[in-house]
N, C-alpha and C positions, 0 to 999 in steps of 0.2 A: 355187494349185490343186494343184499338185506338192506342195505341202507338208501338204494336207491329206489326200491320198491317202496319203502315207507315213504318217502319222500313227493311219488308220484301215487301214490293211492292216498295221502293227502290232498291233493293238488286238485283230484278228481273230487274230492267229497262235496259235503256240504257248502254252500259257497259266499250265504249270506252276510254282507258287516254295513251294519248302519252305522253310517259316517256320516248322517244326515243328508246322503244321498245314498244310500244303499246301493252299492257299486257291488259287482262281483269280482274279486281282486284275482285274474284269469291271468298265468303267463303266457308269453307269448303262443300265439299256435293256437292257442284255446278260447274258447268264449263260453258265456255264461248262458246256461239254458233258464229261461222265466221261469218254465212251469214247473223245473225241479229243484233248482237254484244249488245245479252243478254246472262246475267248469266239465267241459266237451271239445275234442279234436272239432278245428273250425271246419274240417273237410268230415268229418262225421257225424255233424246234426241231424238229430231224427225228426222226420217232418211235424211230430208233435210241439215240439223246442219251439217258444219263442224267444229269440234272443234280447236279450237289455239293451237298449241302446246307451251309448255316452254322450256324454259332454253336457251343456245346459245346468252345470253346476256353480252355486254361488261361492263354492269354496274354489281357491288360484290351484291349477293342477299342475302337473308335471309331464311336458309330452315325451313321451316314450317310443315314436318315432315310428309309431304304426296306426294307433286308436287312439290316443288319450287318454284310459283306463287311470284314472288317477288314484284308482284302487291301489294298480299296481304299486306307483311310484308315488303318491304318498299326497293329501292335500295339504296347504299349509297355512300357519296363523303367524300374523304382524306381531309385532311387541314395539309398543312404541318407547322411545327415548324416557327417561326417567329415571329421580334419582329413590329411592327405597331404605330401608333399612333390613339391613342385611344378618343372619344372626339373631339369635334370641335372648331374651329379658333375661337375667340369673334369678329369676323366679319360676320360669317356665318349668315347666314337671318334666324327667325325665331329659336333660337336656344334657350333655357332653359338653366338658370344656375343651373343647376344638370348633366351638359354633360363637366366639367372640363378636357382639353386637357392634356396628359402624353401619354410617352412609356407603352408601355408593352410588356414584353415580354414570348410568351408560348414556353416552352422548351419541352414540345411532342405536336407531331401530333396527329392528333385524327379524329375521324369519324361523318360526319354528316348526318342524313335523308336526301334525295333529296326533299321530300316534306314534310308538315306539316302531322302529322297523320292523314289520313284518317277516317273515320268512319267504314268502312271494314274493315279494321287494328284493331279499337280498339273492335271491336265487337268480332274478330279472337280472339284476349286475351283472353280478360275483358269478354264478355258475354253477356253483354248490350250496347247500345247506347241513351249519354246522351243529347243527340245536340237534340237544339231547331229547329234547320233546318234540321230534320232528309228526308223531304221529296226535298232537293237538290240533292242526291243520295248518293252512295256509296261512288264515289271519292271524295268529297265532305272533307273540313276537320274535324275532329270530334270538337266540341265546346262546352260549359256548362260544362268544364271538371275542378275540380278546383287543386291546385299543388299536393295534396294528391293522387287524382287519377291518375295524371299524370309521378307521379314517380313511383307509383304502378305499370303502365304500364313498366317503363322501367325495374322494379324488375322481369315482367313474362316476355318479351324477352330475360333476362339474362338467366334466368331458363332454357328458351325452348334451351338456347344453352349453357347449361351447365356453365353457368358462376357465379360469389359471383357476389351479389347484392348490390348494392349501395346504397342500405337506408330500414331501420326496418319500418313495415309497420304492425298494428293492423286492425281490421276489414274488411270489403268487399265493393265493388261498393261506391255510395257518402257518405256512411257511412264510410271508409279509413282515418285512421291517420299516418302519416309518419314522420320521422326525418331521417337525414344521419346517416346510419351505424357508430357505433361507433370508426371501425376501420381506416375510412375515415374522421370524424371530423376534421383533421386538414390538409386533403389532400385529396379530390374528386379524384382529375386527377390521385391517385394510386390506385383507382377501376380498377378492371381488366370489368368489367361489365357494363352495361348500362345504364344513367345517362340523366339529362337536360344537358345541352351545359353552362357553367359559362358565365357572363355578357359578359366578354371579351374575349369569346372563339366566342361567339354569332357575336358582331360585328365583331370580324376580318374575321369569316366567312363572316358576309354579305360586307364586302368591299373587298376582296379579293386583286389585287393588287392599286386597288385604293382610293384616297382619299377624293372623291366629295361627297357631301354631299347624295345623291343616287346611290344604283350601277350601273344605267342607266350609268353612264358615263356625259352624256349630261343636258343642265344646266335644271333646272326645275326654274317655276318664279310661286308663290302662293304667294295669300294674308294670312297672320299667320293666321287670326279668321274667312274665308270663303271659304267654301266649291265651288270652282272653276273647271273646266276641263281643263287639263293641260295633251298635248300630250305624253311626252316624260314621265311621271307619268302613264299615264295610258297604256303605253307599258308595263309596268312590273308589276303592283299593280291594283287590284280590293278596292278600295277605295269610301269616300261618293261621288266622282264625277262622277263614272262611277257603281256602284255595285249595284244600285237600293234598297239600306239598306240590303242585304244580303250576303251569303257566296255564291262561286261557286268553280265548281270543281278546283282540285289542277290540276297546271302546265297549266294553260291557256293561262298564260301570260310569257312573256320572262324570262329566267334562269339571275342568275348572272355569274359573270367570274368563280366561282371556280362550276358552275354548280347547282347551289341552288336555288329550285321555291319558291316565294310566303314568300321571307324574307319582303321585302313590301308587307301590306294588308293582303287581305282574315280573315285572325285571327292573332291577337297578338301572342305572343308565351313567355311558361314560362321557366324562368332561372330558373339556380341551387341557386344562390346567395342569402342572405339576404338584403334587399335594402338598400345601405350608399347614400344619398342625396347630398355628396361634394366627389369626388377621390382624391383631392389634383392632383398637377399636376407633381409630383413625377413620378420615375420610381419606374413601378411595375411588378415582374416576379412571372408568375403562377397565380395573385390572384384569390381569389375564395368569396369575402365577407364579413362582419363582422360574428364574431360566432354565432351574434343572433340578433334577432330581431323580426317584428311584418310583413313587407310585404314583400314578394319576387319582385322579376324581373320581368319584362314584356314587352319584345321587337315588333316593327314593326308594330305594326298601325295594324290597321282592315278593314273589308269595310265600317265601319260605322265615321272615321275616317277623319280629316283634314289631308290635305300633309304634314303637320310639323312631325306629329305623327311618320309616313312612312322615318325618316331620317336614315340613320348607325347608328347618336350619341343620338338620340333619348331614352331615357330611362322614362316608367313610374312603378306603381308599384300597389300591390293587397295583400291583406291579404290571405294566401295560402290557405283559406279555401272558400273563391270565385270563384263561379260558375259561370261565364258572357258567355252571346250570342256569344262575340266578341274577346275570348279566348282561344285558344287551343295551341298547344306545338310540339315537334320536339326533339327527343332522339340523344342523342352522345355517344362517348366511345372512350377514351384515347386509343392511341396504342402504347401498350406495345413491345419491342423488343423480339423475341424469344428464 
């Protein structure tokens, strides 16, 4: 009961998130009042309320099969085809030998969340909300979510748009078991549907055209093993130096170049991949993983996090039935030519 009150005295609050269109991310039933920039019962607007209107956005939205609110269900950015270098220098500071430097190359483009899922988003789906920070708000990213649920989600956005799903999924809410569709097993990126972002689809989004160890651009200087305050890091990442050990809302902090909030910090985020601990420094086009294994991917530091965590080549890992504070994810989908 406690938890659903938190969950709905959220929902109510404050409602603003500049996404470059400052949308009010309202679930369903609710709408965004202007003058106070809360969500509000659509059948109880006070004659003061002027309400937002949607759509006439230059970002691609997501229709949600009432308004359009692409608050709710997420705007999204292109990644075009391209091959990168994956992995960092063995001179780079702070670097882990599990970040083995190689090409790669992705031969389709494909589409990424502009922010990490929200907690309004996953409630729009899913039905619940499982973040332990449920009382930072709506825009807030959703967290305690472990990769079962998290692909689950991307199976009911498939749905809602009529698309094949990317992965077989038993059960309901943290009770959810998943594996990739069988028909994908040996190729994700030929899901017509929606999917986690693979290891390597992940970083070359967050470096977009460049190759600095963050996508600030500019240099960052941290000790490996202490939690320090570092300007040009906390321009773009809610991290232990600045997050006061919690989450905050998405898109607070600076986008990267290909337009993507909150690849550094706020919450990690889960790959499609199985975790391999060496890449070889080999060229590799398309990969997606080994076939199996025991932990998934898990990109981008958190706010509970050192600045090493927070790098492009940064990789750690989770057993995909892990729930953590400091965890949440961010959907993609291959595009296919028509």
């Amino acid at each position: 009961m406690l938890r659903t009150l938190l969950v709905f005295a959220s929902l109510a609050a404050a409602c603003r998130l500049d996404l470059a269109q400052a949308r009010c991310p309202c679930i369903s039933g609710w709408i965004c009042c202007e003058t106070s920039d809360r969500c509000v019962p659509a059948g109880e607007v006070p004659a003061s309320c002027n309400t937002r209107p949607v759509g006439g956005s230059s970002e691609r939205g997501r229709p949600d099969g009432e308004d359009g609110n692409i608050g709710r269900l997420g705007a999204w950015v292109t990644i075009s085809q391209r091959t990168f270098s994956m992995g960092s220098p063995s001179d780079e500071g702070c670097r882990d030998n599990n970040e083995d430097q190689h090409d790669v190359e992705l031969t389709r483009a494909f589409e990424m969340s502009k922010t990490e899922v929200t907690q309004t988003q996953f409630i729009e789906l899913m039905g619940y909300n499982p973040s332990h920070f449920a009382a930072c708000g709506p825009t807030c990213p959703v967290e305690q979510v472990s990769w079962f649920e998290a692909v689950a989600y991307c199976n009911e956005l498939s749905e809602r748009e009529d698309l094949p799903v990317c992965y077989d999924c038993t059960g309901s809410r943290d009770q959810v078991s998943c594996k990739t569709a069988s028909d994908y097993a040996n190729d994700i990126y030929a899901c017509k549907g929606y999917r986690l972002p693979t290891d390597s689809e992940w970083e070359a989004a967050y470096r977009g055209p460049l190759q600095t160890p963050y996508h600030s651009g500019t240099e960052v200087v941290l000790p490996c093993d202490q939690c320090t305050h570092d300007a040009a890091l906390s321009a773009i990442a809610w991290y232990c130096g600045n997050s006061g050990h919690e989450t905050h809302p998405a898109a607070t902090k600076s986008a990267n170049a290909e337009g993507l909030f909150d690849m550094s910090g706020n919450v990690f985020e889960w790959c499609h991949d199985w975790y391999a601990r060496r890449l070889g420094t080999a060229k590799q086009s398309d990969p997606m993983g080994p076939p199996s294994g025991s932990e998934r991917v898990v990109r981008g530091g958190s706010f509970a996090d050192l600045g090493r965590y927070l790098s492009a080549a940064n990789r750690f890992l989770l057993p995909p039935t892990e729930r953590r504070t400091w965890v949440g994810f961010r959907c993609a989908r291959t595009i296919h030519p028509q």
